[in-house]
C-alpha positions as CSV (number, residue, x, y, z in Angstrom):
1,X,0.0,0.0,0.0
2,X,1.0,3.6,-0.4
3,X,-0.1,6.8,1.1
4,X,-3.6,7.9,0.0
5,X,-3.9,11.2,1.9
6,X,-0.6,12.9,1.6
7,X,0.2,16.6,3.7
8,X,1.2,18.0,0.6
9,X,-1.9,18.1,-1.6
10,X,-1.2,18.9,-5.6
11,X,2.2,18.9,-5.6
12,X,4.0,16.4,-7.9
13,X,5.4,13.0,-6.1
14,X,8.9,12.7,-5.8
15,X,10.6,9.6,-7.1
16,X,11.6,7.7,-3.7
17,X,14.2,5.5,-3.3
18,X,13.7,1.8,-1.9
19,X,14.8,2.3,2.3
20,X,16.3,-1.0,3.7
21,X,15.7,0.2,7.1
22,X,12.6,-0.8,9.2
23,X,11.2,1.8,11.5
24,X,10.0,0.1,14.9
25,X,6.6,1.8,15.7
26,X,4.5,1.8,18.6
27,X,0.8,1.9,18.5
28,X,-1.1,4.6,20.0
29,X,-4.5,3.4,19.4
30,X,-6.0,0.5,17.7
31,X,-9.4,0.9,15.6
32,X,-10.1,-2.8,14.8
33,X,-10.2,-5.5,12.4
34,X,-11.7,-6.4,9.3
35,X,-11.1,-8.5,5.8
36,X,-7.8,-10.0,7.7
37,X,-6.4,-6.3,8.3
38,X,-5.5,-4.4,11.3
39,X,-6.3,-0.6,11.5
40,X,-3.9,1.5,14.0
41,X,-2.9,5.0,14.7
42,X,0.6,6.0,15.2
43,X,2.2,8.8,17.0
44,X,5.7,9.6,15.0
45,X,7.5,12.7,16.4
46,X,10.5,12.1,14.2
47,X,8.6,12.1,10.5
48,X,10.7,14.0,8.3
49,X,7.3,16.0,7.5
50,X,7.8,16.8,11.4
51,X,5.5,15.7,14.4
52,X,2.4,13.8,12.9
53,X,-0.2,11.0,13.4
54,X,-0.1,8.1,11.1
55,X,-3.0,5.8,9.9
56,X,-1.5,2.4,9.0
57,X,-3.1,-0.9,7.9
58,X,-1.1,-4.3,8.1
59,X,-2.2,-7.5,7.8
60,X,-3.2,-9.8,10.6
61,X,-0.6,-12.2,9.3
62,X,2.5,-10.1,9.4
63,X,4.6,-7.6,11.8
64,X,4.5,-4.6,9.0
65,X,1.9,-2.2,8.7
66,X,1.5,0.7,5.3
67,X,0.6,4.3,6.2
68,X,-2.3,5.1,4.8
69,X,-2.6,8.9,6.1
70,X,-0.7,11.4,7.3
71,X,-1.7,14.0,10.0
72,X,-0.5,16.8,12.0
73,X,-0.1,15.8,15.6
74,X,-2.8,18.4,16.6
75,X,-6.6,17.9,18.4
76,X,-7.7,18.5,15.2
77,X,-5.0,15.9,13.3
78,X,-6.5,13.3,16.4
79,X,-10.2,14.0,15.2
80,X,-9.1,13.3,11.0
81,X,-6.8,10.3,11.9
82,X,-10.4,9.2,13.5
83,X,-12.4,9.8,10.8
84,X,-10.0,8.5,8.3
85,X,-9.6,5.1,10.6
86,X,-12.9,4.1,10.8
87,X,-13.8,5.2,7.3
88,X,-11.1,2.6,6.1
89,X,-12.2,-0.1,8.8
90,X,-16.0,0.5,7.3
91,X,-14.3,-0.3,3.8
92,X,-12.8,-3.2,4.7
93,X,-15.4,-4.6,7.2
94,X,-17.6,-4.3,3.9
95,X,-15.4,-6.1,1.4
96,X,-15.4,-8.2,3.7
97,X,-19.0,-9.4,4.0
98,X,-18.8,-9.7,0.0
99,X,-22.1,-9.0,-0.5
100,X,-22.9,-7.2,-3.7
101,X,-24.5,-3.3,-3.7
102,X,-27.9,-2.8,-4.1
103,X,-29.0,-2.3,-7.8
104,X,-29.5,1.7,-9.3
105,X,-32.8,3.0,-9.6
């Protein structure tokens, strides 16, 4: 997975280089689980876009997670990453269930 909300909105992606390195990360908060997935929030003071929350989803199966959202670390960073969390575990407790949407009128 990559990042779907980025800080910096409209400006061009810069071609990133692989990084070997793993980041140990603790969670601050845990939203649930869905469709084998794990939804978290993570506190990361040393972000090189400076102190922010991160949404990440890993599998249940594995140790590595994917940030999906990027934050400030504000009140009002808290209330997105919350918003953004549980509209993800939504999605994926719905894939889940496989059912098929309702037909268009």
């Amino acid at each position: 997975m990559d990042n779907i909300i980025r800080p910096t909105f409209g400006a061009p992606r810069r071609p990133e280089q692989p990084d070997a390195r793993r980041v140990q990360v603790f969670t601050q908060r845990v939203y649930g689980e869905a469709n084998g997935c794990r939804v978290c929030l993570v506190h990361d003071a040393d972000a090189p876009e400076g102190d922010v929350y991160k949404v990440v989803v890993g599998f249940l199966s594995d140790d590595e997670v994917s940030t999906v959202a990027i934050l400030p670390a504000t009140p009002e960073g808290d209330t997105d990453s919350e918003i953004v969390a549980l509209a993800i575990l939504r999605t994926l407790a719905m894939l889940e269930t496989g059912t098929t949407p309702p037909g268009t009128a």
